[in-house]
C-alpha positions as CSV (number, residue, x, y, z in Angstrom):
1,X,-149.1,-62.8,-24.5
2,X,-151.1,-60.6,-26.6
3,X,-154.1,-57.7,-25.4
4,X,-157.2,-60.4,-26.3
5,X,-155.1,-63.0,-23.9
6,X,-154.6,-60.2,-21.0
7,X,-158.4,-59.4,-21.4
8,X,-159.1,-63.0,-21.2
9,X,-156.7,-63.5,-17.9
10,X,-157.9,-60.2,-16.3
11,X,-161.3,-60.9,-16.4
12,X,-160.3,-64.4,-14.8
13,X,-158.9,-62.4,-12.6
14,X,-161.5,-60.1,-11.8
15,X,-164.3,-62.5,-11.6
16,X,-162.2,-64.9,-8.8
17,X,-160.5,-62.9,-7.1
18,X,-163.1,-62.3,-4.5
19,X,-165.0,-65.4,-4.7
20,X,-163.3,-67.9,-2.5
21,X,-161.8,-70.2,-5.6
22,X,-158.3,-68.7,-5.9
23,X,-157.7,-66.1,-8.3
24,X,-153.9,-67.2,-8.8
25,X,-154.7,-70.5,-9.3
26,X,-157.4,-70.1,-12.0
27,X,-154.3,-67.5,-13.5
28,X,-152.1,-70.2,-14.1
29,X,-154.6,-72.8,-15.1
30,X,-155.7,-70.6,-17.5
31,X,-152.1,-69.5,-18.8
32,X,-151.8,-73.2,-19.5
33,X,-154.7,-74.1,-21.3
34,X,-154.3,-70.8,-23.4
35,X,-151.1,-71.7,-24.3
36,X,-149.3,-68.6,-22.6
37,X,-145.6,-68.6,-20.7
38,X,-144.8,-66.3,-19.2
39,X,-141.9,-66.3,-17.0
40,X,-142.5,-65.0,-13.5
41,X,-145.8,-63.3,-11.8
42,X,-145.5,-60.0,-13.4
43,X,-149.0,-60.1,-14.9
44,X,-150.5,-62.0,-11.7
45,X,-149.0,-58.8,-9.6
46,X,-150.4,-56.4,-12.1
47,X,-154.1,-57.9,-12.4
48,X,-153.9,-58.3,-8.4
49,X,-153.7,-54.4,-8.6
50,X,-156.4,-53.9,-10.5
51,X,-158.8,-55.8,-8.3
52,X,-157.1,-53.9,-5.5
53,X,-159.2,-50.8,-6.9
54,X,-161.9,-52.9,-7.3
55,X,-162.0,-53.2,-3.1
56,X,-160.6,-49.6,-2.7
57,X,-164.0,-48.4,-4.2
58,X,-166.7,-50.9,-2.6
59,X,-165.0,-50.0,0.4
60,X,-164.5,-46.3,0.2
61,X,-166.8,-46.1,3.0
62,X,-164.6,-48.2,5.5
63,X,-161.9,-46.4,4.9
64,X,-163.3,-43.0,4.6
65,X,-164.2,-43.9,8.2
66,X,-161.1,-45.1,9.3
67,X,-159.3,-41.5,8.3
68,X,-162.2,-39.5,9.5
69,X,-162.1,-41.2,13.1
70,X,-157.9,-41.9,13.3
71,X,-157.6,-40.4,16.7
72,X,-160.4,-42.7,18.0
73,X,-159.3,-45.5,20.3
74,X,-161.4,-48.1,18.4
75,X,-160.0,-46.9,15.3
76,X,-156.3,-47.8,16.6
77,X,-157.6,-51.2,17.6
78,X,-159.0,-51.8,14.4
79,X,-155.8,-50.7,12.4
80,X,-153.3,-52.4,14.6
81,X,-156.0,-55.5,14.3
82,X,-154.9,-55.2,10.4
83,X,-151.3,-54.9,10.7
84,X,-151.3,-57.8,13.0
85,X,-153.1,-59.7,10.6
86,X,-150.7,-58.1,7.5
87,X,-147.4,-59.2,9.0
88,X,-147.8,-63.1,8.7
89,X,-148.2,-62.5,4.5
90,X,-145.2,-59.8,4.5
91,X,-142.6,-62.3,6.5
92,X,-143.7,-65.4,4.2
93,X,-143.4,-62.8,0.9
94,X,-140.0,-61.7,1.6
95,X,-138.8,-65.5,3.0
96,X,-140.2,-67.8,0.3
97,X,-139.9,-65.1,-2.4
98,X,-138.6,-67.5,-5.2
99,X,-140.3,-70.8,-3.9
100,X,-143.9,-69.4,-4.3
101,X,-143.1,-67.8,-7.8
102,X,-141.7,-71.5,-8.9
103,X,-145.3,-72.8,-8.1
104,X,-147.2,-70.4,-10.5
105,X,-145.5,-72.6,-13.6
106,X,-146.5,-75.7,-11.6
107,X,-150.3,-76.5,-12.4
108,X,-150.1,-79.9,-10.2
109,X,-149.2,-77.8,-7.5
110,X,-152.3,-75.5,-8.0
111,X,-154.7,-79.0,-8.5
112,X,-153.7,-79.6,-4.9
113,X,-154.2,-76.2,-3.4
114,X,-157.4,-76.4,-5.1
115,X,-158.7,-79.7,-3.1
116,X,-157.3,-78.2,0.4
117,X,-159.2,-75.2,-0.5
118,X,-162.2,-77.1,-1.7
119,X,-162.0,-78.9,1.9
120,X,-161.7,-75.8,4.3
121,X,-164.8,-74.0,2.2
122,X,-166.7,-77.3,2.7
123,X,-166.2,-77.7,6.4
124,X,-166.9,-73.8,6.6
125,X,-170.3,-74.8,7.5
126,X,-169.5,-75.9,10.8
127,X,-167.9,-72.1,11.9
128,X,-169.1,-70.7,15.2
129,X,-171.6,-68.3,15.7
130,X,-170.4,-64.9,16.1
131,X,-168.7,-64.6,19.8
132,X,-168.3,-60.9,20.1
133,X,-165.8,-58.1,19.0
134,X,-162.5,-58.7,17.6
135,X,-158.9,-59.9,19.3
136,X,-155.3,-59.3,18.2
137,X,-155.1,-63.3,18.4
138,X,-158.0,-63.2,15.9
139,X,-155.7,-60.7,13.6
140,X,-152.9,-62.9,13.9
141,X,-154.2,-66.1,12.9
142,X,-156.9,-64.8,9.5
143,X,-152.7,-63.6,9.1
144,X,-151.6,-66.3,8.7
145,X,-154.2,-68.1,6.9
146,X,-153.8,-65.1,4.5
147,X,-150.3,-66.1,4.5
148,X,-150.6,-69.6,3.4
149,X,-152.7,-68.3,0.6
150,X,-150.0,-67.1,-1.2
151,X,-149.9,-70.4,-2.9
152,X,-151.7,-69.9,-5.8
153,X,-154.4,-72.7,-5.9
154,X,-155.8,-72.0,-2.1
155,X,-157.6,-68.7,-2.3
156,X,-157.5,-65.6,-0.1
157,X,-160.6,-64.7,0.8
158,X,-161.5,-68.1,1.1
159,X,-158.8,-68.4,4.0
160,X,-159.5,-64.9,5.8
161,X,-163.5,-65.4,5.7
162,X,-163.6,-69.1,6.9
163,X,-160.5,-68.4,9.5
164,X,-162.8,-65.4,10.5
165,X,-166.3,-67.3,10.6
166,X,-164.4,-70.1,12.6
167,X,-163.1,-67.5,15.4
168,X,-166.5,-66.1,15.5
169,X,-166.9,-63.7,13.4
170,X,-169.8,-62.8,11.6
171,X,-169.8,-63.3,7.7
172,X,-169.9,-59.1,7.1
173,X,-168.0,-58.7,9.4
174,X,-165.5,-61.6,7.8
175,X,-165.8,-59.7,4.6
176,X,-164.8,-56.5,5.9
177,X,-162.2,-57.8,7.3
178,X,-160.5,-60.4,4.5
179,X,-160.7,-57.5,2.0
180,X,-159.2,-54.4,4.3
181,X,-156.7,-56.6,4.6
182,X,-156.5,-57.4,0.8
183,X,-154.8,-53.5,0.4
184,X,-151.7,-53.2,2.4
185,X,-150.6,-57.4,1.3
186,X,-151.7,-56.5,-2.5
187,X,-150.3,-53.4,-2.3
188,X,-147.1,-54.4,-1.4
189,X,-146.9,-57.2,-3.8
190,X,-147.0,-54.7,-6.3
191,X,-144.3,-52.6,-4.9
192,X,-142.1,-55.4,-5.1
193,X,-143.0,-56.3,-8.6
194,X,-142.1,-53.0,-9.8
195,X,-138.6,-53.2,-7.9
196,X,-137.9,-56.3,-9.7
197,X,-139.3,-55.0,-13.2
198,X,-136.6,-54.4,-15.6
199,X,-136.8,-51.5,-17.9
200,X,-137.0,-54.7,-20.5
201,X,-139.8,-56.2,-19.5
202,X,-142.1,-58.6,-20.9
203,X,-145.3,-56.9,-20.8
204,X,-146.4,-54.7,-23.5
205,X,-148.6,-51.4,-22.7
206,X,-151.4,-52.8,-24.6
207,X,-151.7,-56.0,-22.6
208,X,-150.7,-53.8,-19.3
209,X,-153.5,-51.9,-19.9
210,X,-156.0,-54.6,-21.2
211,X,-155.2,-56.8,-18.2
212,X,-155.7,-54.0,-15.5
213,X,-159.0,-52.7,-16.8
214,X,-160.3,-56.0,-17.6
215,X,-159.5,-57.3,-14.1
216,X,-160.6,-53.9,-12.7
217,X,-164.0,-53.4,-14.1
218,X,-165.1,-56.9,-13.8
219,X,-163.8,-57.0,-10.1
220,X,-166.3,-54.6,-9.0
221,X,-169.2,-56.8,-10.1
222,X,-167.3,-60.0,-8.8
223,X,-167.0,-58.1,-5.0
224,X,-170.6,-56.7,-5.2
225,X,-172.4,-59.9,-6.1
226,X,-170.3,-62.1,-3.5
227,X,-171.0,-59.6,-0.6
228,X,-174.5,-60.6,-0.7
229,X,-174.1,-64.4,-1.6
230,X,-172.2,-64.3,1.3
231,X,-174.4,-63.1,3.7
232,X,-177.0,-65.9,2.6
233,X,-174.2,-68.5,4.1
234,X,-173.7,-70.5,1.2
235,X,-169.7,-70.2,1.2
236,X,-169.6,-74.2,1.2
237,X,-171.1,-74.3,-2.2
238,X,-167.8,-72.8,-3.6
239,X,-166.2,-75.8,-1.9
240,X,-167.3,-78.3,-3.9
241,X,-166.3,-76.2,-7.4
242,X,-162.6,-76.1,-6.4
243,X,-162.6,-80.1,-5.0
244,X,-164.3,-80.7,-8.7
245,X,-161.8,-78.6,-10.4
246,X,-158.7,-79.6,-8.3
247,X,-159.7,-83.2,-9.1
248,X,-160.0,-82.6,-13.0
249,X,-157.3,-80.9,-13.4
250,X,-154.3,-83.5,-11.3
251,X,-156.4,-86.0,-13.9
252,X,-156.3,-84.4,-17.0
């Protein structure tokens, strides 16, 4: 992999992680058709991060919050909300380590996450109407969808938001939600990439630095311009791109 290709990937990267069409899955469709192997998800891990700064800054205000007020009781609901909803990812991470890294050098694999994900966006149309504050059941289960969207092909936020709009929640609150809960899973993903890292590794600093930025800067314009598509309702649109893509790509 050269800089150009890790520009190429980050931006990928950047411009899907937050829209509901899976980031990882678009990575390794996009390794493919560029020709690039690359052993592992070292790079996926690294462009993760730099989308990871992407949310840290759009929601700086969240979180500013969330110091400010840490002695308030609704502030210790709302954290133990997120590490209810964090735990699901962390016990499938550690558990099924080397089975989900197998499936990022498997694009028929990805083509099928792509149609389930394609399917739940579509049917996202039918989600309740927002019910009222949120419940530790709530955190538990946008966990575990978060969890199942390890898998690269069936997207993230495309999970949390329509597991969230399903239990009731409203789409900003959805957001706020799927992407708090973006920091602690991406954040250790990337601790235990650089465990695993050899002092050998694959990744030059040119194409460490060219992915990160690449995936940084256009991840900030990704998140901004999603948070208001989103609030228009129109997640289902997104749908029907990854049943199309899924479906071309298991052809082709």
């Amino acid at each position: 992999m050269n800089v150009l290709d890790a520009i190429i990937l980050g931006a990928i990267q950047g411009f899907t992680e937050f829209l509901p069409v899976s980031s990882s899955g678009h990575l390794v469709l996009g390794q493919f058709f560029l020709g690039i192997k690359q052993p592992g998800n070292e790079f996926e891990v690294l462009v993760h991060l730099g989308t990871l700064f992407s949310v840290l800054i759009i929601f700086f205000g969240d979180i500013k919050s969330i110091i400010l007020n840490i002695s308030d009781k609704r502030t210790h609901h709302f954290l133990l909300f997120l590490f209810i909803g964090t735990l699901p990812a962390v016990l499938i991470g550690f558990g099924f380590k080397d089975f989900m890294e197998n499936l990022f050098e498997n694009p028929k694999a990805v083509s099928g996450a792509l149609l389930f994900t394609g399917i739940i966006l579509m049917i996202s149309v039918f989600s309740k109407k927002n019910i009222g504050d949120r419940t530790y059941l709530q955190g538990f289960v946008i966990g575990c969808a978060q969890a199942i969207s390890i898998i690269p092909g069936i997207s993230r936020s495309g999970m949390t938001i329509c597991t969230a709009l399903f239990l009731g929640l409203s789409p900003s609150e959805a957001a706020r939600v799927s992407f708090l809960l973006a920091i602690p899973t991406i954040s250790g993903a990337g601790l235990l990439t650089a465990f695993d890292i050899q002092t050998n590794s694959s990744l030059s600093i040119d194409v460490v630095i060219g992915g990160f930025l690449s995936s940084f800067v256009i991840g900030l314009l990704s998140l901004k311009w999603f948070l208001g598509w989103l609030e228009k309702g129109k997640l289902h649109w997104f749908g029907f791109y990854c049943f199309i893509l899924g479906t071309l790509t298991l052809i082709f």
